[in-house]
Structure formats: C-alpha cells, structure tokens
TORKOL-4160 file (C-alpha; in steps of 0.2 Angstrom, whole numbers, padded with zeros to 4 digits, m for minus):
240
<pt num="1" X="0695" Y="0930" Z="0113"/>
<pt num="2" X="0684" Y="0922" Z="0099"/>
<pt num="3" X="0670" Y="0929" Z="0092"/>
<pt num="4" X="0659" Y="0927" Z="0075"/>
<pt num="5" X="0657" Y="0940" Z="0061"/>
<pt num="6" X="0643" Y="0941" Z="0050"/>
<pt num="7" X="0637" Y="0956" Z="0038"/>
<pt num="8" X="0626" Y="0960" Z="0026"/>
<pt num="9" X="0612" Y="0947" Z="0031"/>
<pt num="10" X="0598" Y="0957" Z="0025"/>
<pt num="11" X="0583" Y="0949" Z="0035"/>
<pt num="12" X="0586" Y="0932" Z="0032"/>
<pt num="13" X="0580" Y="0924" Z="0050"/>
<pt num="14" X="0586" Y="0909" Z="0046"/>
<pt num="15" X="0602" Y="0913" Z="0045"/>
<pt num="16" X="0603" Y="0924" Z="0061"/>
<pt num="17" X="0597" Y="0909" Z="0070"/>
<pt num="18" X="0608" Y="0896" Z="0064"/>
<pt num="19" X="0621" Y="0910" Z="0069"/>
<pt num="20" X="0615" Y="0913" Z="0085"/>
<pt num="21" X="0613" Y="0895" Z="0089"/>
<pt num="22" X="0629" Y="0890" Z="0082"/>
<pt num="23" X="0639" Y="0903" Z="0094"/>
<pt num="24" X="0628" Y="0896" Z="0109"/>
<pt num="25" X="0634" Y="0878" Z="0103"/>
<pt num="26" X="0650" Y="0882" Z="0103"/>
<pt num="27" X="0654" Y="0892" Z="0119"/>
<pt num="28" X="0656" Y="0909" Z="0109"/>
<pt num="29" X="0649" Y="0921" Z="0119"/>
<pt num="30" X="0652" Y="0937" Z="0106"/>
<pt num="31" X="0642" Y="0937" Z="0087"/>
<pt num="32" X="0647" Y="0954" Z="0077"/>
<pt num="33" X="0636" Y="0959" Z="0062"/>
<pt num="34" X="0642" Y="0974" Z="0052"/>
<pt num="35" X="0628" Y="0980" Z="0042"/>
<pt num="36" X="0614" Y="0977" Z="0031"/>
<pt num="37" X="0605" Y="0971" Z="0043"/>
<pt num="38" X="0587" Y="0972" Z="0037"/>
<pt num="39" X="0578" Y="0964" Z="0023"/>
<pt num="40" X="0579" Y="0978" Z="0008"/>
<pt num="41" X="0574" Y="0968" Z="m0009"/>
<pt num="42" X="0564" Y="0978" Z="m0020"/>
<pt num="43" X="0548" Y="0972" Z="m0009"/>
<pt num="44" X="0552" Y="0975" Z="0006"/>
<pt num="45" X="0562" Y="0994" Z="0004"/>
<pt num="46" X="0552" Y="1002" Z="0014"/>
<pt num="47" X="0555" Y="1010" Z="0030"/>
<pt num="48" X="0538" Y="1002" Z="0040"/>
<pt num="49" X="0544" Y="0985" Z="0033"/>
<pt num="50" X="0560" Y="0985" Z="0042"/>
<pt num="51" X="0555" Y="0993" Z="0058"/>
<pt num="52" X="0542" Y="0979" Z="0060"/>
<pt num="53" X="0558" Y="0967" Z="0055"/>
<pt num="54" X="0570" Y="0974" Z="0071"/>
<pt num="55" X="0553" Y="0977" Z="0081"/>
<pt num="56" X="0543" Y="0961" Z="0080"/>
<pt num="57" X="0559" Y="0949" Z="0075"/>
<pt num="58" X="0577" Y="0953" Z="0077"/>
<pt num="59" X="0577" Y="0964" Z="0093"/>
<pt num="60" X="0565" Y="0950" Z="0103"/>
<pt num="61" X="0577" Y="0937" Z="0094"/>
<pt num="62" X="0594" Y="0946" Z="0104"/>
<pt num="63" X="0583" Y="0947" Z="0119"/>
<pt num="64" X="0582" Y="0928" Z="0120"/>
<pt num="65" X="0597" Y="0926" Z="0117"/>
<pt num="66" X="0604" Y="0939" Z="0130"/>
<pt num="67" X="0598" Y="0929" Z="0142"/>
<pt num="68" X="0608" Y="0916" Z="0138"/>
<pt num="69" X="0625" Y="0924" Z="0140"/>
<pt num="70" X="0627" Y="0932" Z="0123"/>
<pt num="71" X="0635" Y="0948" Z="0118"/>
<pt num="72" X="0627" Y="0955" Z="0101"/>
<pt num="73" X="0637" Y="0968" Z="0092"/>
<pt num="74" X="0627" Y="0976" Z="0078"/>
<pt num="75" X="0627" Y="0993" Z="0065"/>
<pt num="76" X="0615" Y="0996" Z="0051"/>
<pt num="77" X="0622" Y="0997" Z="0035"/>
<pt num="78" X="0616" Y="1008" Z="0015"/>
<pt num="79" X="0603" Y="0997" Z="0015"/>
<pt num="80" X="0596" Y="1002" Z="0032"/>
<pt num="81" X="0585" Y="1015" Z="0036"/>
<pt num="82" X="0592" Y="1027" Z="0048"/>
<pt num="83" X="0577" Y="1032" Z="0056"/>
<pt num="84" X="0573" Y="1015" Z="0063"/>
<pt num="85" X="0590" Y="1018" Z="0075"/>
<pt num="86" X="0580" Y="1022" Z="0089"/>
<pt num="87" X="0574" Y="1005" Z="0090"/>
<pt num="88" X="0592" Y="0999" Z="0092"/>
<pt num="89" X="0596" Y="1012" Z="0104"/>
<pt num="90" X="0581" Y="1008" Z="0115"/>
<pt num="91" X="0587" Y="0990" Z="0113"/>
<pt num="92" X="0603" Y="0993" Z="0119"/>
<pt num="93" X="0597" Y="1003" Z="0133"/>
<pt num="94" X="0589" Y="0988" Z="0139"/>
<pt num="95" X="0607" Y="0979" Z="0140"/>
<pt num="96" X="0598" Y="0967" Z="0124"/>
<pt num="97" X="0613" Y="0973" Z="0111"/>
<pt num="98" X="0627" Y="0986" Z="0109"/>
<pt num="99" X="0626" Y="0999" Z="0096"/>
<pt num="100" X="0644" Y="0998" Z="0084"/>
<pt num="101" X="0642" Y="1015" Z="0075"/>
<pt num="102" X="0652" Y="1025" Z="0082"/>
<pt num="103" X="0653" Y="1018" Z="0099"/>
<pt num="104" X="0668" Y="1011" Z="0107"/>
<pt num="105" X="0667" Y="0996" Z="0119"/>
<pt num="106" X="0675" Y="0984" Z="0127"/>
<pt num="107" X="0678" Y="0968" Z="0119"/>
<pt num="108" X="0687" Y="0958" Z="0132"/>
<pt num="109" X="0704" Y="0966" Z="0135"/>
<pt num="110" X="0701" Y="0972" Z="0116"/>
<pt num="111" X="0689" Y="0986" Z="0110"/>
<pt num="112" X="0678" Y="0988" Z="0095"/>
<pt num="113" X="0669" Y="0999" Z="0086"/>
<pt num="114" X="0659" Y="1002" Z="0070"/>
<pt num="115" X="0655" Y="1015" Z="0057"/>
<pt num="116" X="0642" Y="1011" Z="0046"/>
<pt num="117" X="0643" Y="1027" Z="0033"/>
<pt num="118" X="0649" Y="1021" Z="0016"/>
<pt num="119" X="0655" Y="1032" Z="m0001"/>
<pt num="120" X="0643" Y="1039" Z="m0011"/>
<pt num="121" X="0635" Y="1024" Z="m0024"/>
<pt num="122" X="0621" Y="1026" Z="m0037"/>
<pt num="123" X="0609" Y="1018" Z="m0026"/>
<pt num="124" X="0591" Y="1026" Z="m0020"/>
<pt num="125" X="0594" Y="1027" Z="m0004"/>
<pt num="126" X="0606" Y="1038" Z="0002"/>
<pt num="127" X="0605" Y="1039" Z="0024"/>
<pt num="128" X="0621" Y="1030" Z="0025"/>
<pt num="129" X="0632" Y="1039" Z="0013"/>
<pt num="130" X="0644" Y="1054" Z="0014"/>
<pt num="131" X="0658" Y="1061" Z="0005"/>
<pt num="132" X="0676" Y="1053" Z="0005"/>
<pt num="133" X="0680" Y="1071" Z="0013"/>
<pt num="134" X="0668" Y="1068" Z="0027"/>
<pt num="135" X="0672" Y="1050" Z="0032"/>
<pt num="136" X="0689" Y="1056" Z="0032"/>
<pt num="137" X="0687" Y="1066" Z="0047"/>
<pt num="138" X="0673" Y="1055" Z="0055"/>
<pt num="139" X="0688" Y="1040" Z="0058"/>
<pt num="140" X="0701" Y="1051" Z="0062"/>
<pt num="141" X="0687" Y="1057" Z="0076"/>
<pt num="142" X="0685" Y="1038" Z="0080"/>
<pt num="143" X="0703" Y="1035" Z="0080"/>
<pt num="144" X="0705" Y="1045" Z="0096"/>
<pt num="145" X="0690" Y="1037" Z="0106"/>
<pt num="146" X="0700" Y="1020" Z="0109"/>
<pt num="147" X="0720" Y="1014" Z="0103"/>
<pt num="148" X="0719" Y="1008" Z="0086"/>
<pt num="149" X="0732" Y="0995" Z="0087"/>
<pt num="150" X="0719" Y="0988" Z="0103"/>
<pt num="151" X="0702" Y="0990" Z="0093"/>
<pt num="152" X="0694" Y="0980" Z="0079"/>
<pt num="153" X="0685" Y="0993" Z="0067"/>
<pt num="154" X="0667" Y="0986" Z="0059"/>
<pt num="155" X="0668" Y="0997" Z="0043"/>
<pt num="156" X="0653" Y="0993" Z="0031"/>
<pt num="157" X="0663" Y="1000" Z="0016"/>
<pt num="158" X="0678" Y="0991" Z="0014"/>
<pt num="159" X="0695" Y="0997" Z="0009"/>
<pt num="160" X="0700" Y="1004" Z="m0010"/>
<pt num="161" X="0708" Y="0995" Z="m0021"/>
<pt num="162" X="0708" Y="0980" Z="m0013"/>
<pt num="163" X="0705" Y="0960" Z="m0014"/>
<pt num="164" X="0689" Y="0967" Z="m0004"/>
<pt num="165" X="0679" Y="0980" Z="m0014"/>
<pt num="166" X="0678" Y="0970" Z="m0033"/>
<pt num="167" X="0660" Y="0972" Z="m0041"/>
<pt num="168" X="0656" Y="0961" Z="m0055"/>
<pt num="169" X="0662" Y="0972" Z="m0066"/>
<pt num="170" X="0678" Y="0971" Z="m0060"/>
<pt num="171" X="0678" Y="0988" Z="m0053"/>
<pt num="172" X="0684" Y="0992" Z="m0037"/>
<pt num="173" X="0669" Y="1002" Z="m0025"/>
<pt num="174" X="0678" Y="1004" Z="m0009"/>
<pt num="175" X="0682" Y="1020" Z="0000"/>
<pt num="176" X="0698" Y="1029" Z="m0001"/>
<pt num="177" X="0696" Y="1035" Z="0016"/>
<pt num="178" X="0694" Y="1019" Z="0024"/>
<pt num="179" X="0709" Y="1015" Z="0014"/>
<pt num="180" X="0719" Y="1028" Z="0021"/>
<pt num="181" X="0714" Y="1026" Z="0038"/>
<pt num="182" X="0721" Y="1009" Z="0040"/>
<pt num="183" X="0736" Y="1012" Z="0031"/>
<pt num="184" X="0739" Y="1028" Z="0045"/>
<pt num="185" X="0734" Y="1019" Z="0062"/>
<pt num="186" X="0737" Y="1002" Z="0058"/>
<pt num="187" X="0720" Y="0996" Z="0067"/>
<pt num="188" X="0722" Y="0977" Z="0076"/>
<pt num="189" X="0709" Y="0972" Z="0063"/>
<pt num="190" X="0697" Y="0980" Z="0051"/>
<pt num="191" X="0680" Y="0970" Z="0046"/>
<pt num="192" X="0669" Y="0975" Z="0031"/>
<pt num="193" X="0655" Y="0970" Z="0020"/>
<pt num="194" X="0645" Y="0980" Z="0007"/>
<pt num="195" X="0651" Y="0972" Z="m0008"/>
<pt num="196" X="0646" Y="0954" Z="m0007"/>
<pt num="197" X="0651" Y="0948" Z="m0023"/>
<pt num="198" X="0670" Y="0953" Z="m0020"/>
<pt num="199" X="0676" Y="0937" Z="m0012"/>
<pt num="200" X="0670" Y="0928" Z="m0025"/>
<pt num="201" X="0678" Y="0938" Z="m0039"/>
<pt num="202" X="0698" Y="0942" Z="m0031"/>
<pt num="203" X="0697" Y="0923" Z="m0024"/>
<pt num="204" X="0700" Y="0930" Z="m0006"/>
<pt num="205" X="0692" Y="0939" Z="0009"/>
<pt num="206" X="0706" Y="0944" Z="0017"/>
<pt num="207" X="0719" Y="0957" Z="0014"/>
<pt num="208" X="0732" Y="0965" Z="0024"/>
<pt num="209" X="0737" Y="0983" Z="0024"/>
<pt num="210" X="0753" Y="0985" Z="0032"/>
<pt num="211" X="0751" Y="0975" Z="0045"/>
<pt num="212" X="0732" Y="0977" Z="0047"/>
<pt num="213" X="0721" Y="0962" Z="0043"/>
<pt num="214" X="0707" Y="0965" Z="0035"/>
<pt num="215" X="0691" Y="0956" Z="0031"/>
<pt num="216" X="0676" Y="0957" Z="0020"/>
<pt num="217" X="0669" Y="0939" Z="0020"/>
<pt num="218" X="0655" Y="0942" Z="0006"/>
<pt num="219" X="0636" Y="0942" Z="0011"/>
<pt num="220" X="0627" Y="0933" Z="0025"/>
<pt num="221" X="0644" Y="0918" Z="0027"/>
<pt num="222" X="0650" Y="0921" Z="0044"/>
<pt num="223" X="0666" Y="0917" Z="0050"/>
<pt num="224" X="0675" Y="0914" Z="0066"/>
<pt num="225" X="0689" Y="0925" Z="0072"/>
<pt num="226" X="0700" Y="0923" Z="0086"/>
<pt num="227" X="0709" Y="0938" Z="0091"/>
<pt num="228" X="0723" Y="0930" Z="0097"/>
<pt num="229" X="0728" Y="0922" Z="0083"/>
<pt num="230" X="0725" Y="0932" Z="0070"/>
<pt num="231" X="0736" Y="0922" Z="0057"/>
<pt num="232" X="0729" Y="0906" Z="0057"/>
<pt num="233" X="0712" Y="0910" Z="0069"/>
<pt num="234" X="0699" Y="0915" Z="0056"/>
<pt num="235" X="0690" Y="0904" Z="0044"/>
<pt num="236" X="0674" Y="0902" Z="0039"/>
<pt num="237" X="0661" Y="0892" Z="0049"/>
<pt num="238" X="0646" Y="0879" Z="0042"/>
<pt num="239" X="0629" Y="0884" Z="0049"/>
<pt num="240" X="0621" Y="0868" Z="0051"/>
C-alpha cells in the first residue's frame, strides 16, 4: 500500500500538479495532503481569495484527476479558512476527494484519518486552533472511530518535543496532546506538518514515539510512503 504525502502547499499549483502527475506516472493511485492547503501570504489572507482558489482550481484539478483512477485525501490546516469546508464537503459528495478531518476511511486494508486543529499560536487567524484540553479529548474521540494500530493519523500539529516541531528559534511548537496521544495508542503511523522549517533545523523528519513513526516532512516536499514497509519505505520523492 503506497501512497504520497504532502502538507503545507499553500496554493502553489505547480506543485500540486507535478504531484498529481507524478503519482499517475508512477502507478500510485493514493496522494495525502495534510493541511495548508490554500495560498495564505499576506496578499492573499482573505477568505474570498481562497474560496475562488478550491473553487475555480484545486477542486476541478481533483475532478480531472479522479477520473483517472486517483484517490485524493485532504484537510485544511491554521492557515485555511473554515468556512470555505462546504466546498470540500460538496466535493467529496461528488466522489471528487475525501474529507480527513475527522473522518475515518478506508485506506486499502488500512484506515486514515485527519485532524486539522492545532494548539493555540500567536497568529491572526484562529478557526483551526483549540486548547491542549480540548484536542485531548477530540483524539481520544477519534481513537474509538477506527484501531489505532490499523489507522494512519494526518495531524497538522505535530508532536511536542520532537525532531518535528523546532521553529527557528529553536523552540519546540507542537502539541502536548498530540504528543500524548501517540505515545497512549501507538497509532500505525502519524503524519504532520505545520512547522515547515523543523526538518531543516533537527536534521530529520522522522521520529518514532514508541513504536509509532512519525512524519513531518517540512512544507510543500512530498514523500512517498509504503505502508508495508515502514522502516525502509518512505523517502522523499523529485518532482520533476
């Protein structure tokens, strides 16, 4: 079971279609992209510019691709707006895409799911973002919607104190809860995002927690995972 994992793309088209394309290439018949999904510089924030984005672009870009035998996996991330969900929702209605937040679905003889909340930062917007408290009992809500050791988790946020969550200030952003959710259910595996620059400044995107792997590959560089071989079946792929 091979798929591709993305995040944190924010709107560049060029790269969704070198993804797309390069899954087709390939014979991957999954792509996976965990948040961030919209373009959000300080030009394009606004709620109007990213509906046009998933309506005009991204949602008629899955369509064509749908077509063609591909299964699209997506959640919005902080730098989404939450109010323009109904256009994913009325995308996956038409069988164009599948909805991670929150959702569990099948993923061969695997599941996967999504959660797209992250831990409060000091950033403007503020309709992805709850309390430790409260994402706490979201995932232990999740957790009994599929088996753990069977589901790969899409979390935007990524773990605590990890190789995975280091601004450039060397502090660690994550989320305690997520943090204590993998350690408890030992999930199959556990993808995030969010903090683009951590790869970059541990020297790795990968981290195990117990015996959880978990990924946050840094901003818009996708990598290919095979499920079945999770020791030696993920590496980062050239988008030509």
């Amino acid at each position: 079971m091979k798929f591709i994992y993305a995040t944190d793309v924010h709107g560049e088209q060029e790269i969704y279609e070198r993804i797309l394309e390069y899954a087709m290439d390939k014979g991957i018949k999954h792509v996976v992209f965990g948040g961030d999904i919209c373009c959000s510089d300080f030009l394009n924030i606004y709620i109007t510019t990213q509906r046009e984005f998933l309506e005009k672009y991204l949602i008629p870009l899955f369509q064509v691709y749908r077509k063609k035998g591909l299964e699209i996996f997506i959640m919005m991330g902080n730098d989404d707006f939450a109010i323009n969900m109904d256009l994913l929702k009325k995308a996956e209605e038409k069988d164009i895409l599948k909805v991670l937040h929150l959702n569990v679905h099948r993923f061969g003889k695997f599941f996967i799911t999504g959660y797209s909340f992250i831990s409060p930062t000091p950033f403007l917007m503020k309709d992805w973002e709850k309390p430790e408290e409260e994402i706490a009992k979201d995932l232990e809500f999740l957790s009994q919607k599929s088996d753990p050791k069977k589901t790969v988790y899409v979390f935007h946020v990524p773990p605590k104190n990890t190789k995975l969550d280091i601004l450039y200030t060397g502090e660690h952003a994550g989320s305690e809860a997520v943090r204590k959710f993998i350690e408890k259910v030992q999930p199959l595996l556990s993808l995030h995002g969010h903090i683009h620059e951590s790869p970059d400044m541990s020297g790795s995107w990968k981290e195990r927690i117990g015996k959880t792997l978990c990924i946050n590959p840094g901003n818009a560089r996708p990598v290919l995972v095979d499920l079945e071989n999770l020791e030696e079946g993920i590496k980062y792929i050239t988008l030509l």
